[in-house]
The first five atom37 places (N, CA, C, CB, O) and aatype in JSON, in Angstrom:
{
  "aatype": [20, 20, 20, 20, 20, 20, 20, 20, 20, 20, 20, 20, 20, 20, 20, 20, 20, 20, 20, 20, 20, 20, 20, 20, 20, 20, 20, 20, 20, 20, 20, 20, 20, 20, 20, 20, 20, 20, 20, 20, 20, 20, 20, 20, 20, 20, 20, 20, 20, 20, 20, 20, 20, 20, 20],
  "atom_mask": [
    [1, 1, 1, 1, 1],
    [1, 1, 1, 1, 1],
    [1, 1, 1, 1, 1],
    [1, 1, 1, 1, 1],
    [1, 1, 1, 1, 1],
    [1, 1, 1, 1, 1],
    [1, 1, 1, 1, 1],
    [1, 1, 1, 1, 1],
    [1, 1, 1, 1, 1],
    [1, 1, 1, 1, 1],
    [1, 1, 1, 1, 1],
    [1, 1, 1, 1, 1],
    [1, 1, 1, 1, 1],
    [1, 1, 1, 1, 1],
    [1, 1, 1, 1, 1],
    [1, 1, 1, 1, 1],
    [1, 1, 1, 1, 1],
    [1, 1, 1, 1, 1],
    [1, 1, 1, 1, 1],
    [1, 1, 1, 1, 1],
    [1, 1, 1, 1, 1],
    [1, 1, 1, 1, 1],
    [1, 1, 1, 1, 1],
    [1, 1, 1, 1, 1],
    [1, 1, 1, 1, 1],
    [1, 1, 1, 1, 1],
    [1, 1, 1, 1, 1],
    [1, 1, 1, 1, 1],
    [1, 1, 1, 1, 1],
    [1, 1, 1, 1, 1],
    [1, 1, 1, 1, 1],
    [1, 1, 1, 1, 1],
    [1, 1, 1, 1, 1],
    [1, 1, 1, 1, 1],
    [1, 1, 1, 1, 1],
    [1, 1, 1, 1, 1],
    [1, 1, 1, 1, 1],
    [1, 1, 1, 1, 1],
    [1, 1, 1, 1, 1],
    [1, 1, 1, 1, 1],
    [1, 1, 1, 1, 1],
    [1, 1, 1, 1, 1],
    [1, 1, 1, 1, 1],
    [1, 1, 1, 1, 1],
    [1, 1, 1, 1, 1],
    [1, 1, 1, 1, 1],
    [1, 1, 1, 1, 1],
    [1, 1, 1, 1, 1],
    [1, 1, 1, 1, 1],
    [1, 1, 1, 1, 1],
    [1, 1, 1, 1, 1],
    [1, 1, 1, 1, 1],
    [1, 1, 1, 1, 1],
    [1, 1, 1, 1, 1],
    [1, 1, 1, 1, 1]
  ],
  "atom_positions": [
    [[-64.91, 14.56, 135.09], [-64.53, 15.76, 134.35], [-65.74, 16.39, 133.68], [-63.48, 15.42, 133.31], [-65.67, 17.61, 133.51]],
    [[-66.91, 15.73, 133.25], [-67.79, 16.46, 132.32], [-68.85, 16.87, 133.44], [-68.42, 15.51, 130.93], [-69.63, 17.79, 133.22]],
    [[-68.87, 16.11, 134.75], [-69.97, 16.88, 135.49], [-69.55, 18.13, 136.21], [-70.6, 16.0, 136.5], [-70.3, 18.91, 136.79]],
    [[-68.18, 18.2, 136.07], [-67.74, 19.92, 136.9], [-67.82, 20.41, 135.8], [-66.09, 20.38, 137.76], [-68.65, 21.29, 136.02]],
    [[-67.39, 20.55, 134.02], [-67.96, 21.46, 133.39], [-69.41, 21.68, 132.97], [-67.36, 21.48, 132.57], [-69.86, 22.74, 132.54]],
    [[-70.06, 20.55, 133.13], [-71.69, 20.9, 133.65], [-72.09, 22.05, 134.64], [-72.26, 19.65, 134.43], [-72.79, 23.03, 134.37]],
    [[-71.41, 21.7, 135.99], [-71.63, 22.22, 136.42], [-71.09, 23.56, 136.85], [-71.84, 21.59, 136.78], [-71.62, 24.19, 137.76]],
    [[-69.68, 24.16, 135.96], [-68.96, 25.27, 135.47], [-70.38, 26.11, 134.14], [-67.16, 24.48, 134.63], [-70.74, 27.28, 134.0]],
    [[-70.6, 25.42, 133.76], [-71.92, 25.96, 132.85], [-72.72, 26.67, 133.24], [-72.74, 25.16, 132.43], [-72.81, 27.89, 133.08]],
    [[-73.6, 25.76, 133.97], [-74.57, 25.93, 134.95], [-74.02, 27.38, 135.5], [-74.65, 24.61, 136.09], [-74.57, 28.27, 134.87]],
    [[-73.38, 27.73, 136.18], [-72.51, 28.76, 136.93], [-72.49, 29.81, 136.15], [-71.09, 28.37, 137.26], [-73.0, 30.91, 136.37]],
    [[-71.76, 29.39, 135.03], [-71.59, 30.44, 134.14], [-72.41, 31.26, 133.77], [-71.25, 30.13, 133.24], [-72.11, 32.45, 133.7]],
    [[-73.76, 30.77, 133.43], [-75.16, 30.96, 132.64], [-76.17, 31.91, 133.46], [-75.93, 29.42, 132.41], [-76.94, 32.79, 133.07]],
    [[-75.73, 31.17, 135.3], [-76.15, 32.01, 136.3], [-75.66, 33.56, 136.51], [-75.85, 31.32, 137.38], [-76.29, 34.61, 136.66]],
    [[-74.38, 33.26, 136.45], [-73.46, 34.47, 136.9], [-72.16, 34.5, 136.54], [-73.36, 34.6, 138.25], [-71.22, 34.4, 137.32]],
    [[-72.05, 34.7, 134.78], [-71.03, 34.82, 134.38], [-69.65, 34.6, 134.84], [-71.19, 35.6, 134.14], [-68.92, 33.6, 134.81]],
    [[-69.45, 36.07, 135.36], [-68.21, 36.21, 135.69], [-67.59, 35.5, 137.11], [-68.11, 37.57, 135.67], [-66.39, 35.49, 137.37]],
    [[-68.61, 34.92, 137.96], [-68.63, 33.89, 139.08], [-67.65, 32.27, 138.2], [-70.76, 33.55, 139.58], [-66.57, 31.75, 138.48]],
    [[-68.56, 31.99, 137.27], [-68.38, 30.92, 136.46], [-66.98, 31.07, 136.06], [-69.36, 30.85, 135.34], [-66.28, 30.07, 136.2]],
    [[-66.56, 31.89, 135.68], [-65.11, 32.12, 134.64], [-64.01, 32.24, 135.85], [-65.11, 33.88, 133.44], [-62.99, 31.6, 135.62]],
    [[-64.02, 32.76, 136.79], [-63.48, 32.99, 138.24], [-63.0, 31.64, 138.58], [-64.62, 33.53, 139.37], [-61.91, 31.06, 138.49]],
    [[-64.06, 31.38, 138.94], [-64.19, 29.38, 139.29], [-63.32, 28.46, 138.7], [-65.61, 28.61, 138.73], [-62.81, 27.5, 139.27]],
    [[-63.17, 28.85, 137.34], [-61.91, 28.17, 136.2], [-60.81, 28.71, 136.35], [-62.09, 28.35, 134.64], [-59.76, 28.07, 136.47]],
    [[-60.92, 30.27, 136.38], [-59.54, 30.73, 135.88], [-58.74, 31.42, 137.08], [-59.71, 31.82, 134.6], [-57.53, 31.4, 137.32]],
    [[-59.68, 31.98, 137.71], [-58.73, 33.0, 139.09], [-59.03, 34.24, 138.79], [-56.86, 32.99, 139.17], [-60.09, 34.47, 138.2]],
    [[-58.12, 35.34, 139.16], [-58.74, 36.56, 138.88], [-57.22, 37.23, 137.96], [-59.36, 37.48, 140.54], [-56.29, 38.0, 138.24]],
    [[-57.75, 36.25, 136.51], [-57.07, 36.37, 135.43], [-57.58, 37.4, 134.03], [-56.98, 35.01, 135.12], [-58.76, 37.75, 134.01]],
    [[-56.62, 37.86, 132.89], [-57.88, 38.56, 132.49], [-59.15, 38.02, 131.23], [-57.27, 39.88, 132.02], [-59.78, 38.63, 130.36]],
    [[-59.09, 36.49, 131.71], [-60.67, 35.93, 131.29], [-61.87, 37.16, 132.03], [-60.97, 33.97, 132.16], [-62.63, 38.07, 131.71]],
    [[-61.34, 36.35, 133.29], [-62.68, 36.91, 134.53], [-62.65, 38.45, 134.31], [-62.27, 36.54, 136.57], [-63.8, 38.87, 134.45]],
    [[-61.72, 39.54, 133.99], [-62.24, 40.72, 134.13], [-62.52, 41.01, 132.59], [-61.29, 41.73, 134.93], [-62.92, 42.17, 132.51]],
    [[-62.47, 40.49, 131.51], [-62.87, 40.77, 130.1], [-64.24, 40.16, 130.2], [-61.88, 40.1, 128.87], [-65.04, 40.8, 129.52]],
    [[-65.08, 38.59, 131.17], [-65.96, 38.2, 131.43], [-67.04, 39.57, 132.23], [-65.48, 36.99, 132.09], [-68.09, 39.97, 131.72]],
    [[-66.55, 39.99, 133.31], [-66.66, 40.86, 133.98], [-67.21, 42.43, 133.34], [-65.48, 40.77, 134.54], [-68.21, 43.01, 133.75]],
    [[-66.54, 42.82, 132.53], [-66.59, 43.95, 131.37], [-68.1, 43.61, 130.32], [-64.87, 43.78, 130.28], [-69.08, 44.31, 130.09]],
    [[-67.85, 42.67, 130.0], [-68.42, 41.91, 129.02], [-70.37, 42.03, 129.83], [-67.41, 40.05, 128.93], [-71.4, 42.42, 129.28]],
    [[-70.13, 41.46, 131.32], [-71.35, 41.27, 131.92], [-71.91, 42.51, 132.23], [-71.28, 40.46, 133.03], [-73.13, 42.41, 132.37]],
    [[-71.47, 43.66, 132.4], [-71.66, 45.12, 132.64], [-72.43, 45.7, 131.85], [-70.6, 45.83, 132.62], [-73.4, 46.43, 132.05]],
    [[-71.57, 45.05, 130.26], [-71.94, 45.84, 129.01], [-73.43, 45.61, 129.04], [-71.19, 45.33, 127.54], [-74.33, 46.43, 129.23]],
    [[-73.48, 43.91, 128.74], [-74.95, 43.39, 128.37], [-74.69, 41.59, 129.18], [-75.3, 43.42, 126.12], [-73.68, 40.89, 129.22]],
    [[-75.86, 41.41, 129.62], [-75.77, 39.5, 130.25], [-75.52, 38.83, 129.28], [-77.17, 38.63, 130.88], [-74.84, 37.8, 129.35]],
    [[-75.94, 39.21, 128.37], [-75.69, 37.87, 126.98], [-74.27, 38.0, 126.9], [-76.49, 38.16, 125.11], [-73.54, 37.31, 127.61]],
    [[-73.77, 38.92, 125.99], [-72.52, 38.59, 126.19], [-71.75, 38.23, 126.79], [-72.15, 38.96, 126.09], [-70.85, 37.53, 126.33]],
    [[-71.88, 38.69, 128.44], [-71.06, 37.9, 129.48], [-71.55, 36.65, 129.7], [-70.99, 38.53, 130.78], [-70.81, 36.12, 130.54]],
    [[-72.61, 35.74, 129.29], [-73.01, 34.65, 129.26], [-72.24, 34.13, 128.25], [-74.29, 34.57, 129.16], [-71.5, 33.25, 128.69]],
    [[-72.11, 34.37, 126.89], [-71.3, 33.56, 125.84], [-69.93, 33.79, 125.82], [-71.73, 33.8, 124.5], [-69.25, 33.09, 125.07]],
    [[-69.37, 34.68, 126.54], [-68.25, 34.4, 126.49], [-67.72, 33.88, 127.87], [-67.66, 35.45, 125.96], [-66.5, 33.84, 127.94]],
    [[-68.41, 33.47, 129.0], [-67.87, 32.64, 130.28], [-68.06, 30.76, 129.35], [-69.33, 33.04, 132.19], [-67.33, 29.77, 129.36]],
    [[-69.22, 31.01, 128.76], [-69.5, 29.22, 128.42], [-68.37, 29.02, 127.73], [-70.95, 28.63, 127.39], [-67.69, 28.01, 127.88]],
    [[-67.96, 30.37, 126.56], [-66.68, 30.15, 125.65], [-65.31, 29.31, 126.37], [-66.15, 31.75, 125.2], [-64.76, 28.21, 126.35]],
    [[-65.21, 30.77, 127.06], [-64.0, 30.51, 127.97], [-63.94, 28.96, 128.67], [-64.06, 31.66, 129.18], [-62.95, 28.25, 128.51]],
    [[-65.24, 28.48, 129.56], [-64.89, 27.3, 130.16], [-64.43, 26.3, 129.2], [-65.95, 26.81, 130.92], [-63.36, 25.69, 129.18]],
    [[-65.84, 26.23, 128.08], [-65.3, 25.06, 127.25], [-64.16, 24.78, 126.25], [-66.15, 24.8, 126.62], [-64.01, 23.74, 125.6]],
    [[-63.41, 25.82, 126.25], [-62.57, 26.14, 125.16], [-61.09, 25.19, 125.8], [-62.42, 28.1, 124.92], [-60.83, 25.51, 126.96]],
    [[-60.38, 24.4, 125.36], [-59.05, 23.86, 125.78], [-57.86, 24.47, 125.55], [-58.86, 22.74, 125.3], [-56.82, 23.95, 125.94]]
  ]
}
């Protein structure tokens, strides 16, 4: 379990909204992730790591 959210991280950090996809589907994490990555990378970076790690 902790090396697929390693490697959900990893993903995330690369390419946001790829990362959040990968977890969720094409739910509206991935298109608020998506929005988010448009605006600015950082933000779509902290909020895909959010999203994965969050329970």
């Amino acid at each position: 379990m902790a090396a697929a959210t390693c490697i959900d991280i990893i993903v995330a950090i690369i390419l946001p909204p790829l990362g959040v996809f990968l977890k969720f589907g094409c739910k509206h994490e991935f298109w608020l992730c998506l929005l988010l990555t448009l605006l600015g990378y950082i933000p779509g970076i902290i909020y895909a790591v959010y999203a994965i790690t969050k329970n």
